[in-house]
Biopython code that builds the backbone (N, CA, C, O; Angstrom):
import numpy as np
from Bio.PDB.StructureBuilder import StructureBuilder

atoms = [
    (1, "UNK", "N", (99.801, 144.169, 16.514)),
    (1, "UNK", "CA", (100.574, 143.591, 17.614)),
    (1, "UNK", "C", (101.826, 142.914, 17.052)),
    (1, "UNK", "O", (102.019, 142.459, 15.925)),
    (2, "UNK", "N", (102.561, 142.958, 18.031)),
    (2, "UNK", "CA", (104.103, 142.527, 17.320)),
    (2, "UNK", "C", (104.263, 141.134, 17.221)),
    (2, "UNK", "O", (103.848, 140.693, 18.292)),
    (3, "UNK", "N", (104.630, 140.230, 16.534)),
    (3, "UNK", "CA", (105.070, 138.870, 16.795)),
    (3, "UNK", "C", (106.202, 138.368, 17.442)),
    (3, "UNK", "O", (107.263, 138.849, 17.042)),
    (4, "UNK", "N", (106.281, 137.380, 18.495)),
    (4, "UNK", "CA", (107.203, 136.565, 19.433)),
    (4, "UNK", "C", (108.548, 137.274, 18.824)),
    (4, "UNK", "O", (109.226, 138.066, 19.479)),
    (5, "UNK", "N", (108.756, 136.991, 17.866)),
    (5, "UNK", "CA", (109.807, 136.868, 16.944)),
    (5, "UNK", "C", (110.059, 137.977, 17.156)),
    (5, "UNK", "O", (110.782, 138.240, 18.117)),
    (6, "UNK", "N", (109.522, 139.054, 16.289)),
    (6, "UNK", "CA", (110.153, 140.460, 16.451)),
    (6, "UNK", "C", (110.689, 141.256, 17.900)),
    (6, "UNK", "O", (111.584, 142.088, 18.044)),
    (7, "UNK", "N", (109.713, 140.609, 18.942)),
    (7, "UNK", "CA", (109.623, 141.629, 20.561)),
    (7, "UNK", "C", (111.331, 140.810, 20.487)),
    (7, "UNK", "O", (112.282, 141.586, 20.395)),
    (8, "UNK", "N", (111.625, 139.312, 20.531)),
    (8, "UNK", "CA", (112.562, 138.737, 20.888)),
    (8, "UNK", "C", (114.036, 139.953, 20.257)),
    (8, "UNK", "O", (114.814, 140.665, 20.892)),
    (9, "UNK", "N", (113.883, 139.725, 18.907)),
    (9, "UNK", "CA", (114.951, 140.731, 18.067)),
    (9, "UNK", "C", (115.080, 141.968, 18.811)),
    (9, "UNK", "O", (116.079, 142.224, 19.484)),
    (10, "UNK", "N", (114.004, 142.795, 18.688)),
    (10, "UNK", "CA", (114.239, 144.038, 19.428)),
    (10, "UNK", "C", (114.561, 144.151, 20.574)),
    (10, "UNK", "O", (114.911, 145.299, 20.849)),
    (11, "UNK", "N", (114.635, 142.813, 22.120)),
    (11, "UNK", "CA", (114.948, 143.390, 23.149)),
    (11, "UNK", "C", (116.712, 142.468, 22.911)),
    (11, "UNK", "O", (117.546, 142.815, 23.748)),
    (12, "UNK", "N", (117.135, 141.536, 21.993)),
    (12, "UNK", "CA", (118.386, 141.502, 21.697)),
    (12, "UNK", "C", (118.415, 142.667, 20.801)),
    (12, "UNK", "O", (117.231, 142.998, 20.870)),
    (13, "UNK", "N", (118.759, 143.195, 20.306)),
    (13, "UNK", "CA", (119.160, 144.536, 19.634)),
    (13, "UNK", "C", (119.272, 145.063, 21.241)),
    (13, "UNK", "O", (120.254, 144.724, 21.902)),
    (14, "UNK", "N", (118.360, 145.791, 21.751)),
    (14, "UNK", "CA", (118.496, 146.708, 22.815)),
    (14, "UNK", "C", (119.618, 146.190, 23.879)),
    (14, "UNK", "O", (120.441, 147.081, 24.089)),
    (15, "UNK", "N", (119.841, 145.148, 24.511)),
    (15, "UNK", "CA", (121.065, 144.353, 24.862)),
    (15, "UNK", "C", (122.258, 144.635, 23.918)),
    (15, "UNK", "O", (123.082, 145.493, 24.236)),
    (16, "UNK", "N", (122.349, 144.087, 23.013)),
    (16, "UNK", "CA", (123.464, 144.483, 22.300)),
    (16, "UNK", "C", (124.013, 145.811, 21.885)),
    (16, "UNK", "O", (125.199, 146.101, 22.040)),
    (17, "UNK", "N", (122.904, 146.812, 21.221)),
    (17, "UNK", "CA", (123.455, 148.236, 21.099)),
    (17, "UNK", "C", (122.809, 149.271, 21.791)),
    (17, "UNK", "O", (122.709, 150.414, 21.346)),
    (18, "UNK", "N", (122.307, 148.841, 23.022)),
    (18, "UNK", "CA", (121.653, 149.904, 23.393)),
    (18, "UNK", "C", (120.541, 150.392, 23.160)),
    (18, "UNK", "O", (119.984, 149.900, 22.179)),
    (19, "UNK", "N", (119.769, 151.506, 23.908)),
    (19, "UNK", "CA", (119.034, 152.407, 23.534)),
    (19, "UNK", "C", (118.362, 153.741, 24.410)),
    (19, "UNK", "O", (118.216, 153.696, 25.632)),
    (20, "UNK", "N", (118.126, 154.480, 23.888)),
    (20, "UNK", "CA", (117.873, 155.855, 23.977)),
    (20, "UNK", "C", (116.866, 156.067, 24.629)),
    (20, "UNK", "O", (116.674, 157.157, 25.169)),
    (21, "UNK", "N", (116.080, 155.130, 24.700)),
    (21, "UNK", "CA", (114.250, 155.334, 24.480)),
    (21, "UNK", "C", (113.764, 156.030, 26.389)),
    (21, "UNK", "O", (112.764, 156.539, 26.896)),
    (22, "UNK", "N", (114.860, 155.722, 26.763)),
    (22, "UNK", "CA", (114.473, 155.930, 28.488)),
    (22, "UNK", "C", (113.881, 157.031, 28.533)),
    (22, "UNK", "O", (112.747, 157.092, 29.007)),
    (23, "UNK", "N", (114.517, 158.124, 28.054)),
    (23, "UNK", "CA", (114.406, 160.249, 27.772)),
    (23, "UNK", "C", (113.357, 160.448, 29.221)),
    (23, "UNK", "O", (112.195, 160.844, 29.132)),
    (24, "UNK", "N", (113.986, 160.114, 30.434)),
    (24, "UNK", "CA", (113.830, 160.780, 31.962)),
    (24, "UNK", "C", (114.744, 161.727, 31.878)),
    (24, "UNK", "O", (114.519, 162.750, 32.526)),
    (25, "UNK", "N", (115.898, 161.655, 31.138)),
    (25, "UNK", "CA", (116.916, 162.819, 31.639)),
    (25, "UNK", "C", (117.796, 162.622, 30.457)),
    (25, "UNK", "O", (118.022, 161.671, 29.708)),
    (26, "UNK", "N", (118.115, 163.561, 30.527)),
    (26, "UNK", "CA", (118.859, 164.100, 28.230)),
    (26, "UNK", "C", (120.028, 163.217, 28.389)),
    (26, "UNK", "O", (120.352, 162.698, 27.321)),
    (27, "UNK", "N", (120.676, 162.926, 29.281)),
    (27, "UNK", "CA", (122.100, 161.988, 29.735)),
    (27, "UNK", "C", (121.505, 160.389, 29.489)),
    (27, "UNK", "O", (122.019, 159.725, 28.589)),
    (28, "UNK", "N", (120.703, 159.961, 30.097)),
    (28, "UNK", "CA", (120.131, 158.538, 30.544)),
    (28, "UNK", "C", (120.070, 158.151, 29.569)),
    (28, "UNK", "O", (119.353, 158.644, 28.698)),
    (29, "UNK", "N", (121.083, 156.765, 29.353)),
    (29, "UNK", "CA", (120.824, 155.808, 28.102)),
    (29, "UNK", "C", (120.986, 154.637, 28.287)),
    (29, "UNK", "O", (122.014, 154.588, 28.962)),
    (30, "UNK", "N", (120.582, 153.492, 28.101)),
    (30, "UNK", "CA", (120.669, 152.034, 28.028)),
    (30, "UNK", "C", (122.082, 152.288, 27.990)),
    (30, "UNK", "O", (122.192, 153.386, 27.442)),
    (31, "UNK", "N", (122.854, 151.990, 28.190)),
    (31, "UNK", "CA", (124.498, 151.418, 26.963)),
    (31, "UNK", "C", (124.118, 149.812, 26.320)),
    (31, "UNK", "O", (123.366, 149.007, 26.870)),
    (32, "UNK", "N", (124.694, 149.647, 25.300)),
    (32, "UNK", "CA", (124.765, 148.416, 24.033)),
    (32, "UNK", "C", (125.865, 147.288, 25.250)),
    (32, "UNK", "O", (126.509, 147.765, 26.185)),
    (33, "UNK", "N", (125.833, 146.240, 25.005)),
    (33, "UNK", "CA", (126.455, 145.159, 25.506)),
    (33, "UNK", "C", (126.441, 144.782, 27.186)),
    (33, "UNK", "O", (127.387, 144.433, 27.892)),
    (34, "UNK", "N", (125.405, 144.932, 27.444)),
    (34, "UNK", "CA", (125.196, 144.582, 28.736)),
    (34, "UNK", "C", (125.412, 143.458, 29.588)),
    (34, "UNK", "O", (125.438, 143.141, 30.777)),
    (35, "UNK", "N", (125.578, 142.931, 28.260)),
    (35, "UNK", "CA", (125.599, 141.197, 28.313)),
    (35, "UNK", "C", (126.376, 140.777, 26.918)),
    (35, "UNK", "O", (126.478, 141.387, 25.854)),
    (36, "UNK", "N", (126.919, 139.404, 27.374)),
    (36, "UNK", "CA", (127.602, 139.265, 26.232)),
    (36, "UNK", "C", (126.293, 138.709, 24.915)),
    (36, "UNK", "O", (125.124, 138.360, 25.078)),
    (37, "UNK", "N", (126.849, 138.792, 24.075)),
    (37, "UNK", "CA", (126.269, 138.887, 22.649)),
    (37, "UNK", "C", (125.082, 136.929, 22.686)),
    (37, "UNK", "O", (123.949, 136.728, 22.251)),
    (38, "UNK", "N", (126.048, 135.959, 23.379)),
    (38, "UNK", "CA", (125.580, 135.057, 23.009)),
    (38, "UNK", "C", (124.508, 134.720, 24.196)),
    (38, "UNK", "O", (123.637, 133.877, 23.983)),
    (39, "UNK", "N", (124.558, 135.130, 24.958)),
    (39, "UNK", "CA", (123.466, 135.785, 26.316)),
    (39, "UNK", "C", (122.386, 136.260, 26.111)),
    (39, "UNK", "O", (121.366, 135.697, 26.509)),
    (40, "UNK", "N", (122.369, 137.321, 25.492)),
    (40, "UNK", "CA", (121.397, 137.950, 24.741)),
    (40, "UNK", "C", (119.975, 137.059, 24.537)),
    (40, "UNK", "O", (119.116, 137.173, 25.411)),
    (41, "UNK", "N", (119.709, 136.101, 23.289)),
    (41, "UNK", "CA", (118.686, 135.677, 23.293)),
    (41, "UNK", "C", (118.394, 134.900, 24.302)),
    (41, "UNK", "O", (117.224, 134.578, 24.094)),
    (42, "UNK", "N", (118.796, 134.330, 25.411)),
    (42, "UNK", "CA", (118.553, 133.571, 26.753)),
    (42, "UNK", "C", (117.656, 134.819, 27.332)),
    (42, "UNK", "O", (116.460, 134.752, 27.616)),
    (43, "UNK", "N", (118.377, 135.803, 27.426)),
    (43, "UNK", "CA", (117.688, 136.955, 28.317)),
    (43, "UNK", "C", (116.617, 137.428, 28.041)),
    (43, "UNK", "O", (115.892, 137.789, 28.968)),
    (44, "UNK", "N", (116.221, 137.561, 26.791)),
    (44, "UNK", "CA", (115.786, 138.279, 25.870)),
    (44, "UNK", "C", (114.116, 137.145, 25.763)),
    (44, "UNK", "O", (113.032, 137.669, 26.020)),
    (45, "UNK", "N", (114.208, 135.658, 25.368)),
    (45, "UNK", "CA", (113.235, 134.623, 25.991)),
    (45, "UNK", "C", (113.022, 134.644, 27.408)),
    (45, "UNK", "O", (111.886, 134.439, 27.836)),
    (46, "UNK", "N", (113.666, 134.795, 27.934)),
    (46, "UNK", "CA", (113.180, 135.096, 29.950)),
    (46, "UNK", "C", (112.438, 136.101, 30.302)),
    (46, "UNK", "O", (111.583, 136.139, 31.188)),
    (47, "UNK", "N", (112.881, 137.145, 29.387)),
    (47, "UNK", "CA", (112.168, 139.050, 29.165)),
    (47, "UNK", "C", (110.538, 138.157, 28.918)),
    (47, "UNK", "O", (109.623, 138.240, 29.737)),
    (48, "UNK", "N", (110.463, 137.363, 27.674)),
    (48, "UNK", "CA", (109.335, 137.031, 26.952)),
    (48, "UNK", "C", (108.122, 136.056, 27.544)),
    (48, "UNK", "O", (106.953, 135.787, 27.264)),
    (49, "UNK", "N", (109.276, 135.640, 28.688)),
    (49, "UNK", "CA", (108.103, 134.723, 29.924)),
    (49, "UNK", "C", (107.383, 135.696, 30.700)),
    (49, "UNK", "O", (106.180, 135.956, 30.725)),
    (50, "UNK", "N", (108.539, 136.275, 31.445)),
    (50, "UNK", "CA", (107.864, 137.689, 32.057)),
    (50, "UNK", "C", (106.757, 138.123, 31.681)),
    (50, "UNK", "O", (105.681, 137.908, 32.239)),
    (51, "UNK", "N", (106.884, 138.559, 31.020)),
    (51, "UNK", "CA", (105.112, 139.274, 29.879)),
    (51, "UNK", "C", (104.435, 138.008, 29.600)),
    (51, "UNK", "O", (103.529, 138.302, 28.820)),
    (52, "UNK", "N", (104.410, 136.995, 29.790)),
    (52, "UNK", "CA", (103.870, 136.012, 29.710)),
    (52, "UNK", "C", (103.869, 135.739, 27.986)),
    (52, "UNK", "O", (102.907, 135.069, 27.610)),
    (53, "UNK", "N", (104.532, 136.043, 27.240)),
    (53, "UNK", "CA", (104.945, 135.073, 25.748)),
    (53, "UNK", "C", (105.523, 133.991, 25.874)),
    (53, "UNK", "O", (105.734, 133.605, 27.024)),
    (54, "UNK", "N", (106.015, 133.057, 24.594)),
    (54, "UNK", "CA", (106.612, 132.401, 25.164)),
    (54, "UNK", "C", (107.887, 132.217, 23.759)),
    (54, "UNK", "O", (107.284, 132.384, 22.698)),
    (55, "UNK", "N", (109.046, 131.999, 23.570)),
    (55, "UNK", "CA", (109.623, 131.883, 22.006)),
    (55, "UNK", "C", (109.516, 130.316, 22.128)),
    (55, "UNK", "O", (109.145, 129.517, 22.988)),
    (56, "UNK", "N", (109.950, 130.274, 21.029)),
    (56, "UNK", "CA", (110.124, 129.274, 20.261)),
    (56, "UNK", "C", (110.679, 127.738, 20.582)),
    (56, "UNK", "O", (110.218, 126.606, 20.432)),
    (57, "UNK", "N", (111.886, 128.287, 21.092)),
    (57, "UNK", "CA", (112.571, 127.366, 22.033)),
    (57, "UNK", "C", (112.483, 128.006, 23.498)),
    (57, "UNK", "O", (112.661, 129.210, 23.682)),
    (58, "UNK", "N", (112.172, 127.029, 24.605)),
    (58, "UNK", "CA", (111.965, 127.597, 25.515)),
    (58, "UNK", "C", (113.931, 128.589, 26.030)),
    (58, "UNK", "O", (114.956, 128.697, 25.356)),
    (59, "UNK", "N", (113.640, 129.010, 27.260)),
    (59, "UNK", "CA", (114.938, 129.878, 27.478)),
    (59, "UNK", "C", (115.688, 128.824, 28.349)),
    (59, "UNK", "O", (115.124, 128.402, 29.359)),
    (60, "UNK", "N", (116.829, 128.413, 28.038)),
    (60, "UNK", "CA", (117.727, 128.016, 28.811)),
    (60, "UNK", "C", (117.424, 127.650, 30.452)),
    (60, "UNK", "O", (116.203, 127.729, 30.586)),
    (61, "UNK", "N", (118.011, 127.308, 31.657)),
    (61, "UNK", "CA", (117.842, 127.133, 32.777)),
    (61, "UNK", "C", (118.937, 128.215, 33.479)),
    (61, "UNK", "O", (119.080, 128.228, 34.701)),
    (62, "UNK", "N", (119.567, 128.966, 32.741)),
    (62, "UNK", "CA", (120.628, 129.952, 33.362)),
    (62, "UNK", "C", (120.085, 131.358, 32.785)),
    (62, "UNK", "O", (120.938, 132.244, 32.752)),
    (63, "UNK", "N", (118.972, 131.651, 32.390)),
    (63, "UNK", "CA", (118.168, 132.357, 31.793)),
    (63, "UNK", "C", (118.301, 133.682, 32.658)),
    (63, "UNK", "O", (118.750, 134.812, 32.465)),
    (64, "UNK", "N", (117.795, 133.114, 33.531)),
    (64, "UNK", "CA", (117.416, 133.523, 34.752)),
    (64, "UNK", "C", (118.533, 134.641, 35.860)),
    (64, "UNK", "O", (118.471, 135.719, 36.451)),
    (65, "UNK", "N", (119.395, 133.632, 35.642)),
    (65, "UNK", "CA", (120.840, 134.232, 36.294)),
    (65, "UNK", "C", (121.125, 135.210, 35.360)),
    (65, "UNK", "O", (121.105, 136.340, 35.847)),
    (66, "UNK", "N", (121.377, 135.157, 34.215)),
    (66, "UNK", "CA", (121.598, 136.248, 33.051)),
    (66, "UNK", "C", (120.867, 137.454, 33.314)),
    (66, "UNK", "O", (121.381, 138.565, 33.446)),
    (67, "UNK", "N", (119.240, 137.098, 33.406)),
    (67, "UNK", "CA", (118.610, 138.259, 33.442)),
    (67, "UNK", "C", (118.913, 139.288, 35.149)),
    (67, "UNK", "O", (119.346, 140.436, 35.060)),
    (68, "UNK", "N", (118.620, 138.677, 36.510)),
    (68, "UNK", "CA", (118.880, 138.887, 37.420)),
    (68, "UNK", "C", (120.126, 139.583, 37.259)),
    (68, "UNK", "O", (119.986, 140.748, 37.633)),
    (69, "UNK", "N", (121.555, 139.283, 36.760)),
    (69, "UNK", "CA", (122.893, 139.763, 36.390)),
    (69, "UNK", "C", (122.720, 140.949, 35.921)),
    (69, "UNK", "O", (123.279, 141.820, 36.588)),
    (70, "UNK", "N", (122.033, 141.376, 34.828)),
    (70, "UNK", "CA", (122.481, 142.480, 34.141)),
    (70, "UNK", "C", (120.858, 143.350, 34.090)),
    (70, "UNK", "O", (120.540, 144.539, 34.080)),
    (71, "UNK", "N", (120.302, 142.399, 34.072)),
    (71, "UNK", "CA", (118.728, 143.341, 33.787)),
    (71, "UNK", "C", (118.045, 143.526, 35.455)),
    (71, "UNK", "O", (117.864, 144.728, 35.650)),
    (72, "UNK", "N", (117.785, 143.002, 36.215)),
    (72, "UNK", "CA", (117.117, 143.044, 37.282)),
    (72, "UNK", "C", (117.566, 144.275, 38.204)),
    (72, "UNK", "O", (117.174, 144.447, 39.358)),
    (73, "UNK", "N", (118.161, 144.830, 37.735)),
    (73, "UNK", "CA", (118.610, 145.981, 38.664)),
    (73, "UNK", "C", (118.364, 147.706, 38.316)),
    (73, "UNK", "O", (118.618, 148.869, 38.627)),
    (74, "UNK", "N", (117.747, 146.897, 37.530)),
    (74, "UNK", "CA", (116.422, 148.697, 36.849)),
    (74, "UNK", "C", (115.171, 148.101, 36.306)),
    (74, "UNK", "O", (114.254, 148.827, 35.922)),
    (75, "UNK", "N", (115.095, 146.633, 36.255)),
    (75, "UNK", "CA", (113.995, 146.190, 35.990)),
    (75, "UNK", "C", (113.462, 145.630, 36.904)),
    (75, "UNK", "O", (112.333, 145.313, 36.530)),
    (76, "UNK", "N", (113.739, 145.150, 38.483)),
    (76, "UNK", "CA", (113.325, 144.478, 38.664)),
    (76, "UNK", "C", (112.964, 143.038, 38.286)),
    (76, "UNK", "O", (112.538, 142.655, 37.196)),
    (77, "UNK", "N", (113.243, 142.212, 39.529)),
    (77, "UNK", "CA", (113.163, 140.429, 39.264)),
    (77, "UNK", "C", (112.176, 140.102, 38.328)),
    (77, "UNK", "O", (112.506, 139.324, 37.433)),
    (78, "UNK", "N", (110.596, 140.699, 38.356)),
    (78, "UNK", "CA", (109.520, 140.899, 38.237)),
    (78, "UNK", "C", (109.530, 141.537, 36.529)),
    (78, "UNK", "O", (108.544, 141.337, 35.820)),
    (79, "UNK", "N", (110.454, 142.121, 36.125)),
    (79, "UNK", "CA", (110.651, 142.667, 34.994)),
    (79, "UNK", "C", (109.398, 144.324, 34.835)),
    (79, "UNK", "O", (109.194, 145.036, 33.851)),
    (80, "UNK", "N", (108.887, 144.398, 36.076)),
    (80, "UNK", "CA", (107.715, 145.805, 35.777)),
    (80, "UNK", "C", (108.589, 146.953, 36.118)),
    (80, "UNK", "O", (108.021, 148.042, 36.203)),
    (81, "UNK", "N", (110.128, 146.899, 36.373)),
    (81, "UNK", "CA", (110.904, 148.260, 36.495)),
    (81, "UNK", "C", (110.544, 148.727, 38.057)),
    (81, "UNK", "O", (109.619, 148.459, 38.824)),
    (82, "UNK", "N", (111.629, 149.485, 38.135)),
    (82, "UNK", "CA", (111.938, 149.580, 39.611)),
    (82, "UNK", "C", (111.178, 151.073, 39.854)),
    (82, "UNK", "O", (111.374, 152.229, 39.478)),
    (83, "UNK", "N", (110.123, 150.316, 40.769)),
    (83, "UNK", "CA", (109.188, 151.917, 41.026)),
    (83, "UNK", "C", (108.853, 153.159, 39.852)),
    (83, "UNK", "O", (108.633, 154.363, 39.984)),
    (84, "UNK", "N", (108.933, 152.197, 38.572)),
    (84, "UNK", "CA", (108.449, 153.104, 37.659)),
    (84, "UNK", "C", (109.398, 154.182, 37.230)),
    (84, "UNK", "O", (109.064, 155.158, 36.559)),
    (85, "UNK", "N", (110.734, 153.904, 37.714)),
    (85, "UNK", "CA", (111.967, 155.021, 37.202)),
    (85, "UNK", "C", (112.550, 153.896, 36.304)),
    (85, "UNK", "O", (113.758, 154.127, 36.265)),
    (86, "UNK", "N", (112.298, 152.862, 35.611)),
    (86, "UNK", "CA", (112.537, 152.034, 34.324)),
    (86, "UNK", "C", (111.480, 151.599, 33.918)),
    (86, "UNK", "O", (110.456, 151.395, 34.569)),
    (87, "UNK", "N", (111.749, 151.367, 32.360)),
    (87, "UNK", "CA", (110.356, 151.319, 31.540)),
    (87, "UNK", "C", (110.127, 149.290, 31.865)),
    (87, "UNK", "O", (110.968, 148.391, 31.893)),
    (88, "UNK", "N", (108.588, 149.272, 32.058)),
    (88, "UNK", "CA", (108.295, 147.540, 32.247)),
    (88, "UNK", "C", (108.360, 146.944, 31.031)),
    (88, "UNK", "O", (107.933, 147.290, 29.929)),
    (89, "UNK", "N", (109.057, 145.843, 31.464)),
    (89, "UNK", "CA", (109.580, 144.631, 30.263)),
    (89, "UNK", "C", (108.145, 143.914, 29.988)),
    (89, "UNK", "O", (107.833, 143.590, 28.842)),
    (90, "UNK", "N", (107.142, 143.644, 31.292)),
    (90, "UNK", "CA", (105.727, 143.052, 30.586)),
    (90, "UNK", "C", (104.882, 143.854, 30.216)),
    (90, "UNK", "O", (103.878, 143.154, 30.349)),
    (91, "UNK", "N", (104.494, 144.895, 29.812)),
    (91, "UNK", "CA", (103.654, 145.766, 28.843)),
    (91, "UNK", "C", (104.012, 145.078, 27.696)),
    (91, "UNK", "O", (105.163, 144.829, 27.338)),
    (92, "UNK", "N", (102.366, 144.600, 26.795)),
    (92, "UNK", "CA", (102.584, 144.168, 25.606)),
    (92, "UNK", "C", (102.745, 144.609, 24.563)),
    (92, "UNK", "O", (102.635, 143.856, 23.595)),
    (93, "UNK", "N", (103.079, 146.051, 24.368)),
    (93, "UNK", "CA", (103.788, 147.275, 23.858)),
    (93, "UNK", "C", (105.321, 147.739, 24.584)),
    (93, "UNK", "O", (105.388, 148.378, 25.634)),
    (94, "UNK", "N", (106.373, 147.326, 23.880)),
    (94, "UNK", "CA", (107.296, 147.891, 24.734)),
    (94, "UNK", "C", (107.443, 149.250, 24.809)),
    (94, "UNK", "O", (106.534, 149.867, 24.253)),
    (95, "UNK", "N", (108.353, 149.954, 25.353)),
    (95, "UNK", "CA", (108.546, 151.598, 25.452)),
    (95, "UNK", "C", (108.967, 152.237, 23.808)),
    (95, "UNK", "O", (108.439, 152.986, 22.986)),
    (96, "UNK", "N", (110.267, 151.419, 23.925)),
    (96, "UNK", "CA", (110.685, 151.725, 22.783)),
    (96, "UNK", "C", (109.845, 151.178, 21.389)),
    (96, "UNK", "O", (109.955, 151.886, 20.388)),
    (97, "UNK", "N", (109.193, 150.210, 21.317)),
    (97, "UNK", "CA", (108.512, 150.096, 20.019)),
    (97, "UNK", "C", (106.996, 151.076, 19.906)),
    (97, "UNK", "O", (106.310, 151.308, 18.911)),
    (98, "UNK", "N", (106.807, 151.538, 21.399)),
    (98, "UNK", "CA", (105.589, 152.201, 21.272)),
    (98, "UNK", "C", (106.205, 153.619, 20.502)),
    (98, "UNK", "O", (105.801, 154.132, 19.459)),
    (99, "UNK", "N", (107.061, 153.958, 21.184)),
    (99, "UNK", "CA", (107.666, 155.427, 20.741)),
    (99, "UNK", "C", (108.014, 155.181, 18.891)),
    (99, "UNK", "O", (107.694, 155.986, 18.016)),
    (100, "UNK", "N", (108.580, 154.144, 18.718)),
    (100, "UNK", "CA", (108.856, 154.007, 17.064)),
    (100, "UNK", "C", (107.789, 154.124, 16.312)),
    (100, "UNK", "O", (107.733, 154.628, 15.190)),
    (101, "UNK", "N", (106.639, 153.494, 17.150)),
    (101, "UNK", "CA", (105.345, 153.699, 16.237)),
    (101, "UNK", "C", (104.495, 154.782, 16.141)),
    (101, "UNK", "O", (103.779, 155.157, 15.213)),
    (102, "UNK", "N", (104.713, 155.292, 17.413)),
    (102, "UNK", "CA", (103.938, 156.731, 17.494)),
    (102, "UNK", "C", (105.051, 157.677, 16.106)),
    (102, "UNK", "O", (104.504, 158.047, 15.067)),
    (103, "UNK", "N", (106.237, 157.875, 16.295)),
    (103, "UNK", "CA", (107.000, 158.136, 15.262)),
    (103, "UNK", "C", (106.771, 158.513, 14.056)),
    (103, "UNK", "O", (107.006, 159.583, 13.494)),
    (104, "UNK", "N", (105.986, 156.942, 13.461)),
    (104, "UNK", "CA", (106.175, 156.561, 12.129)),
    (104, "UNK", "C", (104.850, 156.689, 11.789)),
    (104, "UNK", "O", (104.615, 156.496, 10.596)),
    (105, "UNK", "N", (103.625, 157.043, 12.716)),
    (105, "UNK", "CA", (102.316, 157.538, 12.473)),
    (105, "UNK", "C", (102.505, 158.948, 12.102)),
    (105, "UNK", "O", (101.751, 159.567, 11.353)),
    (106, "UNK", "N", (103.432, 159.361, 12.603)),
    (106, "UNK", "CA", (103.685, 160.993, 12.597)),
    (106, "UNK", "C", (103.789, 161.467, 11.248)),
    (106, "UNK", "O", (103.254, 162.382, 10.623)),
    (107, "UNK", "N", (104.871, 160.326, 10.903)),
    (107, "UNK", "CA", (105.530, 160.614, 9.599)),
    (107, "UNK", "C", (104.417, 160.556, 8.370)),
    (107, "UNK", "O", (104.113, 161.350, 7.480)),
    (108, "UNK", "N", (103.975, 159.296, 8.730)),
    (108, "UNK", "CA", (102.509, 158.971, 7.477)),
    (108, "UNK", "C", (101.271, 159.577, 7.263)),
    (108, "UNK", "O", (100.442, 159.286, 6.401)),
    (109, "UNK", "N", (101.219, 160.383, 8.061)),
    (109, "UNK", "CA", (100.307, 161.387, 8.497)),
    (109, "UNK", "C", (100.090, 162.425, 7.077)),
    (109, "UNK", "O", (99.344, 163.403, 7.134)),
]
sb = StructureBuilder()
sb.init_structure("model")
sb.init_model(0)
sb.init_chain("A")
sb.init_seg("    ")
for serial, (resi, resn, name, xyz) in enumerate(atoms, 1):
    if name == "N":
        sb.init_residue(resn, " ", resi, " ")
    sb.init_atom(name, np.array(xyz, "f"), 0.0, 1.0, " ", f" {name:<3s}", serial, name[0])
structure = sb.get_structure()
């Protein structure tokens, strides 16, 4: 299982540069900067309440507005994705780290 720490990094990474991991349709991609850079970990701790984690420092009080702004509109307020045509932010496996790991089992195989 992943630690606070890492889920936090990886869904700032995914805010900041994007990602691929959606593959509903060969076009469909996150785009990188969705939010500005210093936004990011606010959003990214609000992502981590959602799923019920919690970081380190709790998330800001504009957390919220950030996430609603840029994320809530394929994720849903709720963060479980909108009717299942976006991947859910509370699965304690994300999409994309599940796919990296299935991956890298492949490889070690």
């Amino acid at each position: 299982m992943q630690t606070v720490g890492y889920l936090k990094q990886y869904i700032i990474d995914v805010i900041n540069h994007g990602s691929k991991q959606l593959a509903f349709k060969s076009d469909e991609v996150m785009e990188g900067g969705i939010a500005l850079e210093e936004d990011a970990p606010k959003i990214a701790c609000y992502v981590l309440e959602l799923s019920g984690k919690k970081c380190k420092t709790p998330y800001s009080k504009d957390a919220a507005m950030y996430y609603s702004s840029n994320c809530a509109g394929c994720h849903g307020n709720d963060g479980k994705g909108l009717h299942g045509a976006y991947p859910d932010l509370t699965l304690p496996t994300l999409l994309g780290i599940k796919k990296k790991e299935t991956f890298l089992r492949r490889i070690l195989k």
